[in-house]
C-alpha positions in Angstrom: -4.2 -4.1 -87.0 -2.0 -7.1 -86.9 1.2 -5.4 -86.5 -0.5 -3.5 -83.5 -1.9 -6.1 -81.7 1.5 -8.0 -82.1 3.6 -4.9 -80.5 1.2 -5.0 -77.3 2.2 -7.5 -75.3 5.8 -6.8 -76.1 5.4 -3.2 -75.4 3.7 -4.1 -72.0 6.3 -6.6 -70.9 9.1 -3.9 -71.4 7.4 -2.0 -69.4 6.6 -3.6 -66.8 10.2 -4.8 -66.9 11.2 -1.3 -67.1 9.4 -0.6 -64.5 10.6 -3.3 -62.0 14.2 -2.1 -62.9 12.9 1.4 -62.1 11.8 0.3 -58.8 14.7 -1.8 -57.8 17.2 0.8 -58.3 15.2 3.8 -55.9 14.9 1.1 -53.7 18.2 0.2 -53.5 19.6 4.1 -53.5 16.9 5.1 -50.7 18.3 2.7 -48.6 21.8 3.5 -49.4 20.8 7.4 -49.1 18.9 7.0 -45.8 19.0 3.9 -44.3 22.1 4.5 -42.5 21.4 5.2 -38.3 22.2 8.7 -37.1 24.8 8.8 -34.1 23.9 8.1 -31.1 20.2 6.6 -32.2 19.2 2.7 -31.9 16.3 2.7 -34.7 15.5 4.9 -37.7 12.9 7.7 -38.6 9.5 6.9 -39.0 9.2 8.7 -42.2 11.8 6.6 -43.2 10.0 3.1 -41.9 7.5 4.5 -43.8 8.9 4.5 -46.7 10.5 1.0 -47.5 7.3 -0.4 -45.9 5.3 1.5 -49.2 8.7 0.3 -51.9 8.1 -3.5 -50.5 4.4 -4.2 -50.2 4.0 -2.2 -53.9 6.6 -4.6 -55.2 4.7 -7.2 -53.8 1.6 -6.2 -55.1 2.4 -5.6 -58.6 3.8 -9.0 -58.5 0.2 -10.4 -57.2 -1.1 -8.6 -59.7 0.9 -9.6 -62.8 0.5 -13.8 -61.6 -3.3 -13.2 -61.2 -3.5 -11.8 -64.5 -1.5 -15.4 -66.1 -3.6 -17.2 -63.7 -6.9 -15.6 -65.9 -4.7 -16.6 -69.5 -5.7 -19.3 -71.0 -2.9 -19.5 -73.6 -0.2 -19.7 -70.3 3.0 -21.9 -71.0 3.5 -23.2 -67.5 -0.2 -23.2 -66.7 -3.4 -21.5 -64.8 -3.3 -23.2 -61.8 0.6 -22.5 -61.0 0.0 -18.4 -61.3 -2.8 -18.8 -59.5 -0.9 -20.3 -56.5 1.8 -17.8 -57.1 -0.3 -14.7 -57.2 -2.1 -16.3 -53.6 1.6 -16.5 -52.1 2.5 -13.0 -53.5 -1.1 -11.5 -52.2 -0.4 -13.2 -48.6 2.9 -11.7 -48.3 1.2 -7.9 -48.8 -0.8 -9.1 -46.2 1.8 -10.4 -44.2 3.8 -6.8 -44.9 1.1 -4.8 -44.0 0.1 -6.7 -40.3 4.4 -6.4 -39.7 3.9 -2.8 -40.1 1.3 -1.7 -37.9 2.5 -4.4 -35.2 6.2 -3.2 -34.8 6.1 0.5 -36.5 2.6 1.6 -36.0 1.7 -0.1 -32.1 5.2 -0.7 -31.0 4.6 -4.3 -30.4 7.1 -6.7 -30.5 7.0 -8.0 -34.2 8.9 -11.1 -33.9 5.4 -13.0 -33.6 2.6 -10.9 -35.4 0.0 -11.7 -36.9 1.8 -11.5 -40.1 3.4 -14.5 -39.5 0.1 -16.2 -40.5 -0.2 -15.0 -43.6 3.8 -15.2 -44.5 3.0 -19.2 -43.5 0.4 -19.0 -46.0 2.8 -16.9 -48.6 5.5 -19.4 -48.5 3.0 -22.7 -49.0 1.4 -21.0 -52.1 4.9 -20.6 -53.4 6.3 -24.3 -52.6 2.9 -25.5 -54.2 3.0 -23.2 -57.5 6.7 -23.9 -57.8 6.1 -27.7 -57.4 3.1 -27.7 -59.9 5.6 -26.0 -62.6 8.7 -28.5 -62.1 6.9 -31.8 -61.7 4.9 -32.2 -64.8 8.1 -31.0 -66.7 10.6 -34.3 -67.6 13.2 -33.4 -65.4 16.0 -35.4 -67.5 19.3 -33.6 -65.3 23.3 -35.0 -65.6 25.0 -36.4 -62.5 27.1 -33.1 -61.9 23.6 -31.3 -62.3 21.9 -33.0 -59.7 25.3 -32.9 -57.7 24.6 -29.2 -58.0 21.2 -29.3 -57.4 22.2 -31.3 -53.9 25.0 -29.2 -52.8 23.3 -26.3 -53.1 20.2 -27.5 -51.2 22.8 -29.1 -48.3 24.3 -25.7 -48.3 20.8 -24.0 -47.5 19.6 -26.3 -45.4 23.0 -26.2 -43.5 23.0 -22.1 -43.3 19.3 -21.7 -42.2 19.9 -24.0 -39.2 23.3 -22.1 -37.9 21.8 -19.1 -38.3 18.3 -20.1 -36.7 19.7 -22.0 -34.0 23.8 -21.6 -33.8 26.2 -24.2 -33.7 25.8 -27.0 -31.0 29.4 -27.9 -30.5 29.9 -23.3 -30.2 27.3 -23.4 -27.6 28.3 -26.4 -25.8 31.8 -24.8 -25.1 30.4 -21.3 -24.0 27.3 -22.2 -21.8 29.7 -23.6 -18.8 31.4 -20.1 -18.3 28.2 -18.0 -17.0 27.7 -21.1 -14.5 31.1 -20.7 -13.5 31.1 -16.9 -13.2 27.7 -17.2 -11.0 29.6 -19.9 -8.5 32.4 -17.9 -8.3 30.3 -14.9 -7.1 28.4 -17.4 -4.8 31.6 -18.0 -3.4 33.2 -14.5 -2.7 29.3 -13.3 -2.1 29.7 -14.4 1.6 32.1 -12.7 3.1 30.7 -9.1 2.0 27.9 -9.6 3.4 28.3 -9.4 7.2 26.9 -6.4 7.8 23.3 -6.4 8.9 22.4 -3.8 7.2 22.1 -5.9 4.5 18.7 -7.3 4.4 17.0 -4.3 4.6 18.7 -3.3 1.7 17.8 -6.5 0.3 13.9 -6.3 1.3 13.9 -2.3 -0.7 15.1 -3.5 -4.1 12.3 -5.6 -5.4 10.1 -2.6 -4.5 12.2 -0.8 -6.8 11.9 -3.0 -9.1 8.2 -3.4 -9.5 8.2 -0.1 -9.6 10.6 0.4 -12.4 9.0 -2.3 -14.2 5.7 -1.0 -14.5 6.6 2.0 -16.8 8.6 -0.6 -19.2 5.6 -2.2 -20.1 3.9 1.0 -20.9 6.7 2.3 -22.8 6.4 -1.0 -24.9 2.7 -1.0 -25.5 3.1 2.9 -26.5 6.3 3.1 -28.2 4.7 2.9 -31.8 3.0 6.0 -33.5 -0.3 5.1 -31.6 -1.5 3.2 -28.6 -2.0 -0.4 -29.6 -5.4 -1.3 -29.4 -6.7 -4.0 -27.0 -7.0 -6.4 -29.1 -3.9 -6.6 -30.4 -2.1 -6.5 -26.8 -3.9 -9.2 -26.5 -3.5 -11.5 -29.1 0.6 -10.6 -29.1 1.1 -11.6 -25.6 -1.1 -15.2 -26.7 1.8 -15.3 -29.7 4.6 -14.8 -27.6 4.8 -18.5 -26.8 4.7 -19.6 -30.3 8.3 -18.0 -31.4 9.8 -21.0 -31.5 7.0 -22.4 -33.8 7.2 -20.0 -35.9 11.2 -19.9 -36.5 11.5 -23.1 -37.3 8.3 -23.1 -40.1 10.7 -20.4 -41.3 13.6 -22.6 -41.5 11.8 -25.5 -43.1 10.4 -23.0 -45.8 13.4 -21.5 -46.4 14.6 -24.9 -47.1 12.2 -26.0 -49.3 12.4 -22.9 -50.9 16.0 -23.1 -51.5 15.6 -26.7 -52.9 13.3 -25.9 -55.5 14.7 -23.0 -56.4 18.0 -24.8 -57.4 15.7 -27.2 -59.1 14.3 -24.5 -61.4 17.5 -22.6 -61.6 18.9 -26.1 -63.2 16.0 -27.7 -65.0 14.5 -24.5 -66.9 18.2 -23.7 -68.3 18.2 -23.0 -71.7 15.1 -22.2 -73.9 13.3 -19.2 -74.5 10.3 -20.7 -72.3 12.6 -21.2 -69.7 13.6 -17.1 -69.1 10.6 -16.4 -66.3 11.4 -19.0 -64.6 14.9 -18.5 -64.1 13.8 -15.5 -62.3 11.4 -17.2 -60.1 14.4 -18.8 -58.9 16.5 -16.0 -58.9 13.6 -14.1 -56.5 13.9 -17.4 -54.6 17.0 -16.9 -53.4 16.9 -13.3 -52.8 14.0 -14.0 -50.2 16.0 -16.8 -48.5 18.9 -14.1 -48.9 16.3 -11.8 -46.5 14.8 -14.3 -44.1 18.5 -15.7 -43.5 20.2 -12.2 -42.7 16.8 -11.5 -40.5 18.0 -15.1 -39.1 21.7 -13.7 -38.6 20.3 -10.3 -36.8 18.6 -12.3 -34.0 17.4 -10.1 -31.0 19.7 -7.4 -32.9 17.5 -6.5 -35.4 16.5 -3.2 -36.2 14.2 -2.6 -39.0 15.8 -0.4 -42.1 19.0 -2.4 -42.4 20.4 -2.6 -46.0 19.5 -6.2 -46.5 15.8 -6.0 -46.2 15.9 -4.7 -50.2 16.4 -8.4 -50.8 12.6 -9.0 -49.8 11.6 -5.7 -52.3 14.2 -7.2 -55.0 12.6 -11.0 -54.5 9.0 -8.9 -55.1 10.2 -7.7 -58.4 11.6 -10.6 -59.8 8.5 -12.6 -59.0 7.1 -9.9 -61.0 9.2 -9.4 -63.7 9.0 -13.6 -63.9 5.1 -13.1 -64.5 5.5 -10.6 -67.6 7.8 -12.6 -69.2 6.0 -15.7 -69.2 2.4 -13.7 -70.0 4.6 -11.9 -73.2 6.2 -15.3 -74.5 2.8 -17.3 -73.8 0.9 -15.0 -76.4 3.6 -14.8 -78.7 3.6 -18.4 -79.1 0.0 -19.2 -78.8 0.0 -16.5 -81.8 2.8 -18.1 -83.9 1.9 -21.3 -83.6 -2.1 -20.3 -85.1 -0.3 -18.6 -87.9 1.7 -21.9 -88.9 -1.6 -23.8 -88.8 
């Protein structure tokens, strides 16, 4: 009786760890496999869209799961009320996931301002706030070169999510003068081909043509999903438009933050054998800021199915595999320690 009830939450942290490792690697061959765009075509197959949608919001999900299920422990190392906070971030990011789907894949909307947004804002507080509960009640009692560490890797992050966000000011500084001076110079040579009289008629056609033109773009772009977008949501994504840059840089200060506290875990929970979850909360840390800083990079280039986007699904399973280690270790001790007394 004792010996079974001692094997069962080993036997149900290997595997879920199992399982995370099992997931990882189809995620990481299916993109290898498929992910690559056929000649000649600017996005991939729906099927395929599909498909890395269902790997990442499952990963995402089993990693709500697993945090909800420490959050209910009373015998957790690190604390209820810190799982709690992570399973909320980990549940908002499904949600996020899910709302980033139907807007770009399913409607055809333009998904760099969804709806999803929302609930990623809400994702990445949960996590700053369940990361900050776990490192501030712990005596944080670091060396110089660690916190030298702990700052250059921080300046580093901070540093990269603002280039990639927003470019470098001196680079655009030098390059923004050349389209003004190709438009004068074509001011200046426009003149003399255009004597004829012709001209204006030609002139007074063209924005005809281009209403005209312009009015099957925008149903192309309402309709270019698997369904017609409903109302509602043509709607509310032409009232998001104007929030873009809003919403990059909330993604940039997270990130940040993120990145800061990450390096604080990475560093402070270093040694110990309460200290392995949390060594992979920072390692799923950095493979989200990993993501959001190549989605950064991709800019109006983006196309959704590139090889880097396994980061988020890898992030996901980390997270979860972070969650079974501390549940396994928590009832392990909690059990050890009754037996000494």
């Amino acid at each position: 009786m004792t010996q079974s009830s001692k094997a069962s939450p080993t036997n149900s942290a290997q595997s879920t760890l199992m399982l995370c490792l099992g997931w990882g690697i189809v995620s990481i061959l299916f993109f290898l496999l498929f992910g690559a765009l056929a000649p000649g075509e600017d996005s991939r197959p729906d099927w395929f869209l599909i498909s890395i949608s269902f790997l990442e919001i499952f990963a995402f999900l089993l990693a709500a799961l697993l945090c909800f299920r420490n959050s209910g422990s009373s015998q957790i190392i690190s604390g209820r009320t810190v799982w709690l906070w992570l399973g909320i971030g980990m549940l908002a990011y499904v949600a996020g996931n899910i709302f980033f789907f139907l807007w770009g894949t399913v409607w055809g909307l333009d998904p760099s301002v969804s709806l999803g947004d929302g609930f990623y804002f809400i994702s990445y507080v949960a996590m700053v706030v369940g990361m900050l509960l776990a490192a501030l009640p712990r005596r944080i009692d670091l060396t110089v070169s660690q916190w030298s560490m702990i700052f250059a890797i921080g300046a580093v992050g901070v540093v990269l999510a603002c280039v990639l966000n927003y470019g470098l000011p001196f680079a655009t500084a030098q390059l923004s003068p050349q389209p003004v001076m190709a438009a004068e110079i074509q001011l200046t040579q426009a003149p003399p081909e255009s004597e004829p009289v012709v001209e204006p008629v030609e002139e007074a056609a063209e924005p005809v043509e281009e209403v005209v033109e312009s009015e099957p773009n925008e149903v192309d772009e309402i309709v270019a999903g698997m369904v017609p977008a409903p109302g509602w949501a043509q709607a509310l994504d032409a009232t998001l438009e104007q929030f873009a840059d809003p919403v990059a840089l909330m993604y940039v200060v997270a990130d940040c933050f993120l990145v800061v506290i990450a390096a604080t875990l990475l560093v402070a929970f270093w040694g110990g054998r309460f200290s392995q979850s949390w060594r992979l909360i920072a390692i799923a840390t950095f493979c989200l800021y990993i993501a959001d800083m190549a989605f950064a990079a991709a800019g109006d280039n983006y196309i959704e199915g590139a090889w880097w986007e396994t980061f988020w699904t890898l992030s996901a399973l980390f997270f979860a595999a972070g969650a079974a280690i501390e549940y396994d270790v928590s009832k392990r001790s909690r059990r050890g320690s009754r037996r000494r007394a």
